[in-house]
Each structure stands twice: as structure tokens, then as C-alpha cells.
C-alpha positions in Angstrom: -16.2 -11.3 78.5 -19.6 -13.5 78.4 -21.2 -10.5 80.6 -19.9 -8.0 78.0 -21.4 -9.7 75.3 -24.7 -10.3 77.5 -25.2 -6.8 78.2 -24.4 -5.1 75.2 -26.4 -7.9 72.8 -30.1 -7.1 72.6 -32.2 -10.4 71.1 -34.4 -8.2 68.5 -30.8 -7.3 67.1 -29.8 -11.0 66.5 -33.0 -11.8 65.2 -32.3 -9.2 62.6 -29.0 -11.0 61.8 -30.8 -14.6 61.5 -32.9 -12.8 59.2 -30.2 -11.3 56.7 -28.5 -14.7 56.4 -30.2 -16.1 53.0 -29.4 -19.7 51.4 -27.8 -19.1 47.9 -30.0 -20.1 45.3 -29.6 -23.4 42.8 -29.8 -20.7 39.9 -26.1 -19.0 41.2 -24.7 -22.8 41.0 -25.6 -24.2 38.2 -23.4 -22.2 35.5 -20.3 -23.5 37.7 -18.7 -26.7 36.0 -15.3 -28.0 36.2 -14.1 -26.4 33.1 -15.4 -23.1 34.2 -13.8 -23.4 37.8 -9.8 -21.8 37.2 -7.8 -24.9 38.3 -4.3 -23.1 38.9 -6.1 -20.7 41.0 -7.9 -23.4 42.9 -4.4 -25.1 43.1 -2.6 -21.8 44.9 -5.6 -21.3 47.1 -5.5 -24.9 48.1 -1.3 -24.6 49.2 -1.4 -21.2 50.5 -4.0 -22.2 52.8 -2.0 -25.7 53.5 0.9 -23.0 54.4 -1.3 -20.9 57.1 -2.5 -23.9 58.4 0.9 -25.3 59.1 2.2 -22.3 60.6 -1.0 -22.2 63.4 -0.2 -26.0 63.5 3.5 -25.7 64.1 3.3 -22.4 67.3 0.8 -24.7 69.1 3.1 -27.8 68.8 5.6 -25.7 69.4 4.1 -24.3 73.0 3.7 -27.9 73.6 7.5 -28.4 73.3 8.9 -25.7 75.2 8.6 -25.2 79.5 5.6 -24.1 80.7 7.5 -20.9 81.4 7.5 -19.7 77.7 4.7 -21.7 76.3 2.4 -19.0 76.2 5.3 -17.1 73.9 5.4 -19.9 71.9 1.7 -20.4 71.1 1.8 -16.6 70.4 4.7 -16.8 67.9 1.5 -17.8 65.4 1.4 -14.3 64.3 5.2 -14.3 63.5 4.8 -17.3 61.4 1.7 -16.0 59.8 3.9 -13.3 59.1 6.5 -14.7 57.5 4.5 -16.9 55.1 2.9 -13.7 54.0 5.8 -12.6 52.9 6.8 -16.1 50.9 3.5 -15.9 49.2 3.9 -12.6 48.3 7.1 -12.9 46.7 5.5 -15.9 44.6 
């Protein structure tokens, strides 16, 4: 994989990258107060992320639990989870 990426990567390219990444300015930031900033919004973002978190959280405990024999299935399973709280957040 490292060899892949150190064939195929040419420095002049990634110093094109560095130079497209730009600081955002002070002027962007400073119409943002807390009354502007949509709290119930902020509040969903805040659990649905809690809820993705969890579920990555809970197939690596999860491979942890199991024999070594299926722990690879079990770290995997992430993507079932993730799944699965799609669908609950979708539905609310």
C-alpha cells in the first residue's frame, strides 16, 4: 500500500494541495453569535453523531469480546450498525 501511494504521488502535486488549503478569514466569523447559531439543529447533530460514534465504539468492543476466530467479523459488523442507525435517524 505505502509503495502504491509512493509511486503514484508526485511531490509538485502535493505542493499544489498545501497550496489550495486557505485559513478562513476573521471576516466569515464574526456575523456568527449564539443567537444566530440554530440550537435544535446543533442539538440533533450533536446525538446523531453520539449515535455513530457508539455504534464504531460498540463492533470494536465487540471484536474484543468474541474468540479470536470471529473477531475480525465482529469488528467488521461496524458497517451493519452504521447501517442500522441510519435507518433510526431517518425515520426521526
Amino acid at each position: 500500500m505505502v509503495s502504491l501511494i509512493l509511486k503514484n504521488f508526485n511531490f509538485s502535486d502535493g505542493k499544489k494541495i498545501i497550496k489550495c488549503f486557505r485559513a478562513p478569514k476573521i471576516s466569515y466569523l464574526r456575523g456568527i453569535t449564539l443567537k444566530t447559531i440554530p440550537k435544535r439543529i446543533f442539538v440533533l447533530n450533536v446525538i446523531i453523531s453520539a449515535v455513530f460514534t457508539i455504534g464504531v465504539l460498540s463492533s470494536i468492543y465487540g471484536s474484543t469480546l468474541v474468540p479470536r476466530d470471529y473477531s475480525q467479523a465482529a469488528s467488521m459488523s461496524s458497517g451493519i450498525i452504521r447501517y442500522r442507525n441510519d435507518l433510526i435517524n431517518i425515520v426521526y
